[in-house]
N, C-alpha and C positions, 0 to 999 in steps of 0.2 A: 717547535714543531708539535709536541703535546698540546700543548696549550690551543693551537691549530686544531688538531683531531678532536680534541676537546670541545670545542664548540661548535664543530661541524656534527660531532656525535648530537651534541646539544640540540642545533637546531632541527634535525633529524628528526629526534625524539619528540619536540614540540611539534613541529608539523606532523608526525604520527596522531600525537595527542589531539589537535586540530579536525584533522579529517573524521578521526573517527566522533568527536562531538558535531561535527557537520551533518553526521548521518543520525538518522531518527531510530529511538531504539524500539526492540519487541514489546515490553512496557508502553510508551507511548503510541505502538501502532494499536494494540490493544485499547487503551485509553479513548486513542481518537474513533474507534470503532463505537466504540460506548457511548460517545457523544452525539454521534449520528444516531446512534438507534433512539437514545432520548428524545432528539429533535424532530424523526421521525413519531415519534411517538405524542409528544407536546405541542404540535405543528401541524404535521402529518407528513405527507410523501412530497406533494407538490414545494410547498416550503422549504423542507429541507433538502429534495437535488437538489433545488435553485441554490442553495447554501452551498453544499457539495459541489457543483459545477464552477463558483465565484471564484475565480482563483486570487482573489484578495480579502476572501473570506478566510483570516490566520487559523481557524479553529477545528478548517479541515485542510489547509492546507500549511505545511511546516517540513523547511528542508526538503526531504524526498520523501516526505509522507504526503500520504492526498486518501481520501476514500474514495472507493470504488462500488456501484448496487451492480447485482444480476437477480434477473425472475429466474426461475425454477427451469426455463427451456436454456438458461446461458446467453440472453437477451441483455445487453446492458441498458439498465436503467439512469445510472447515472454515471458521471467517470470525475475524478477530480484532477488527473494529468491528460486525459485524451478523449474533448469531447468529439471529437468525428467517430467514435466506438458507441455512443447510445445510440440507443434503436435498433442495432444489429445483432444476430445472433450469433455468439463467439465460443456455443459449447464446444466444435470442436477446433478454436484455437488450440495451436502448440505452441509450446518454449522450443527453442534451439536446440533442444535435446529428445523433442518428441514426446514432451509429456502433455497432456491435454488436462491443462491446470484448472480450467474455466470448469471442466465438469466434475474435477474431483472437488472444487471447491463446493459447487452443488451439491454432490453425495455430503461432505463433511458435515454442512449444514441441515440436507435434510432428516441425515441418519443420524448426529448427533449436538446437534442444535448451534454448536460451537466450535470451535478449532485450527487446525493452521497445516499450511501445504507448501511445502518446498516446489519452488520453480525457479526459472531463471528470467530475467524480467529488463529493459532499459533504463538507467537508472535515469529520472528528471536532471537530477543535477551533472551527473558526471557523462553522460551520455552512452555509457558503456554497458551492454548487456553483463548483470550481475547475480548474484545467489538472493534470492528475497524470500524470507520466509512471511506467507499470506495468513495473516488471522480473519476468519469471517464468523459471523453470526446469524442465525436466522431471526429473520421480522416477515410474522406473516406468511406470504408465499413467496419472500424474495432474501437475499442474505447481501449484507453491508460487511464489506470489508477494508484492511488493510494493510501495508506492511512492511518489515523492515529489512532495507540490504543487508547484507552481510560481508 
């Protein structure tokens, strides 16, 4: 019977260990942010959506991370999990709890060029609305973002 508990604890434990390498960490939501803004940058805007939008493009998209662009009004420019969201103006989207994530992502960015904002978010992979903290960056008049469940 030990021996039982024992490797049910075990597998337990592995499959903890499992899910949470499933998910994409703060570090590489960051990361993947920075690689947009470059591409943006080396590219320019058109180039790299198209990049952003690829969902077989590995480099913006990985596990439950993907980027996402907003202009300054909460316009999505570009989405890497939902493109039926470009073109639309989503400043005042709410999360599930009433927080209108889209415009504070805009203040973070224009008031301090960089940063990150808890909301609660569906997760791509597990389908479940989750805790995701958003890193976005400002480029220009618009800010690229990303980020990691929790």
């Amino acid at each position: 019977m030990k021996t039982l508990l024992a490797a049910a604890a075990f597998s337990l434990a592995i499959c903890g260990m499992a899910s949470a390498a499933d998910k994409g960490s703060k570090e590489e939501a960051v990361a993947m942010v920075k690689k947009a803004v470059a591409l943006v940058k080396s590219d320019g805007k058109e180039k790299a959506f198209a990049a952003i939008a690829d969902p077989a493009n590995t480099t913006f998209h990985d596990r439950d991370l993907y980027i996402y662009v907003y202009d300054f009004n909460g316009v999505a420019l570009a989405h890497g999990n939902n493109p039926k969201m470009v073109g639309k103006s989503l400043i005042g989207l709410k999360d599930n709890e009433g927080k209108l994530m889209i415009k504070e992502m805009v203040e973070v960015a224009k008031t301090k060029g960089s940063g990150w904002v808890d909301f609660k978010w569906p997760n791509p992979v597990t389908k479940a609305v989750e805790s995701k903290a958003g890193y976005v960056e400002k480029v220009d008049d618009f800010l690229i973002g990303s980020g990691a469940y929790k």
